[in-house]
KOLROTI-640496 format. One record per residue (C-alpha): residue number from 1; x, y, z. Coordinates in pm, 1 decimal, m for minus. Example, Ala and Ser with C-alpha at 12.3 -4.5 7.8 and 13.67 -1.06 7.14 Angstrom:
<num:1	xx:1230.0	yy:m450.0	zz:780.0>
<num:2	xx:1367.0	yy:m106.0	zz:714.0>
***
This chain:
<num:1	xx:469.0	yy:397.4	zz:417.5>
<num:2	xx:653.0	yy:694.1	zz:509.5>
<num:3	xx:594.8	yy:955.5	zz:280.2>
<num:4	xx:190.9	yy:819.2	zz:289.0>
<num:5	xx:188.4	yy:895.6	zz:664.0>
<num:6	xx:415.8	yy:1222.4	zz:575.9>
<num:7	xx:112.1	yy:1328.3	zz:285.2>
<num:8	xx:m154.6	yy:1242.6	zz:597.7>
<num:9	xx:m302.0	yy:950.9	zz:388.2>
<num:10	xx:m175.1	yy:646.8	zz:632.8>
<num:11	xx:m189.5	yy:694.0	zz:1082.0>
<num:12	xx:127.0	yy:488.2	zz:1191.7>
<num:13	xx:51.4	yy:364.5	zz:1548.6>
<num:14	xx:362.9	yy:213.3	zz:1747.9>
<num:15	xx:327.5	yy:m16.7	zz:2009.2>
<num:16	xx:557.2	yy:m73.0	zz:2301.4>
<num:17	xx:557.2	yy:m439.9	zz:2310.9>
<num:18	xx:793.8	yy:m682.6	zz:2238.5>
<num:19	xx:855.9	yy:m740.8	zz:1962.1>
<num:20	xx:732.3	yy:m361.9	zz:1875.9>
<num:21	xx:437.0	yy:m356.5	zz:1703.4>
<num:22	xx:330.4	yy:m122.8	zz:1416.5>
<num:23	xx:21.1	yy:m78.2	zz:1261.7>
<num:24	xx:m128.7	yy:99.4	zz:942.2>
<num:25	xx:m430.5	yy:249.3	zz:930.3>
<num:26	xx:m597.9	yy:454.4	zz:644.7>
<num:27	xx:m701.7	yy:847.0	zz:720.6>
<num:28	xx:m1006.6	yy:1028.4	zz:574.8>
<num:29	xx:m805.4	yy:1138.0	zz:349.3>
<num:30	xx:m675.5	yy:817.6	zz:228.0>
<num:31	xx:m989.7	yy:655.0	zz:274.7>
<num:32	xx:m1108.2	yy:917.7	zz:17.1>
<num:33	xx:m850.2	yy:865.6	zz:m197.7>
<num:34	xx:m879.9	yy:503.4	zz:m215.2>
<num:35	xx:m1193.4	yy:472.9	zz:m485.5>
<num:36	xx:m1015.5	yy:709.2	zz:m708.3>
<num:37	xx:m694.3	yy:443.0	zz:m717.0>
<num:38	xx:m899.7	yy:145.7	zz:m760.5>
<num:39	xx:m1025.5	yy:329.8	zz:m1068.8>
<num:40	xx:m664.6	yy:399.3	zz:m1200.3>
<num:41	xx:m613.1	yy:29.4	zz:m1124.5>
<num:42	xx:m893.6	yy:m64.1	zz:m1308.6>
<num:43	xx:m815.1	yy:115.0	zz:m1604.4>
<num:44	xx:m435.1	yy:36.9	zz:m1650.0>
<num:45	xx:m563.0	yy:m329.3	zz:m1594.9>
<num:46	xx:m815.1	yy:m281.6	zz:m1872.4>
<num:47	xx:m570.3	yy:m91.1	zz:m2121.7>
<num:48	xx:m228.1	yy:m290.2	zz:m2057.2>
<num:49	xx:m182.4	yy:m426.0	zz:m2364.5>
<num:50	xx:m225.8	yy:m112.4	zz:m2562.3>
<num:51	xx:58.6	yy:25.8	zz:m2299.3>
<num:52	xx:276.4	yy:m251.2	zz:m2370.8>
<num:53	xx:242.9	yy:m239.3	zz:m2737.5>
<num:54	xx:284.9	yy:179.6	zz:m2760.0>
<num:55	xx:607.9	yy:95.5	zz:m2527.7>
<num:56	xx:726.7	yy:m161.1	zz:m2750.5>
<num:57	xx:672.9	yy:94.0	zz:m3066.9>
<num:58	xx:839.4	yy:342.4	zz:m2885.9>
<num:59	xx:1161.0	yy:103.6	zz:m2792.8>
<num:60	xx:1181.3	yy:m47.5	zz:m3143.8>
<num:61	xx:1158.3	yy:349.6	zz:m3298.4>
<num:62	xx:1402.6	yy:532.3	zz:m2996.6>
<num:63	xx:1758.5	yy:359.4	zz:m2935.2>
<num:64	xx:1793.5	yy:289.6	zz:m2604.4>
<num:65	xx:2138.4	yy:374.4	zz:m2409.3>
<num:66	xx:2226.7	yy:68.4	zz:m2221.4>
<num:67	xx:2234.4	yy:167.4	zz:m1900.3>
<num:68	xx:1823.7	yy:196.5	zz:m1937.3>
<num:69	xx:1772.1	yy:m131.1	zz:m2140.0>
<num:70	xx:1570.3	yy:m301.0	zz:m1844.1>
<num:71	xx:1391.9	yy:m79.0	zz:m1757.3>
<num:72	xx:1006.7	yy:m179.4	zz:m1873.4>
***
C-alpha cells in the first residue's frame, strides 16, 4: 500500500480514533489505471495454462540450482 500511495495511485487517510483508523481510497490515477489491470487479469486468467506448461518446458530443459527450486 505504500509504494501505491508513494506512485499517487492509492490516498491513505488516517484517523485519530481509537483504535486508529486507516482508510484506502483509489486516485484518478489509479482509478484510471484500474481497467487496464482487470484486462491483464483477464488475460493471464485466460492463458494460464499455456504459462504453466512453457514454465514447466522451461524447468524440465534448464537445471535449476536449489536454492530456486520453489519458486513457481
Amino acid at each position: 500500500m505504500r509504494a501505491l500511495t508513494c506512485d499517487g495511485l492509492v490516498n491513505r487517510t488516517v484517523t485519530p480514533t481509537v483504535p486508529i483508523r486507516t482508510t484506502y481510497e483509489l486516485t484518478a490515477l489509479g482509478t484510471d489505471l484500474m481497467p487496464r489491470l482487470m484486462d491483464l487479469v483477464t488475460w493471464v486468467d485466460h492463458h494460464t495454462s499455456t504459462i504453466q506448461t512453457a514454465q514447466a518446458a522451461y524447468d524440465a530443459d534448464t537445471p535449476i540450482p536449489p536454492a530456486l527450486a520453489n519458486r513457481h
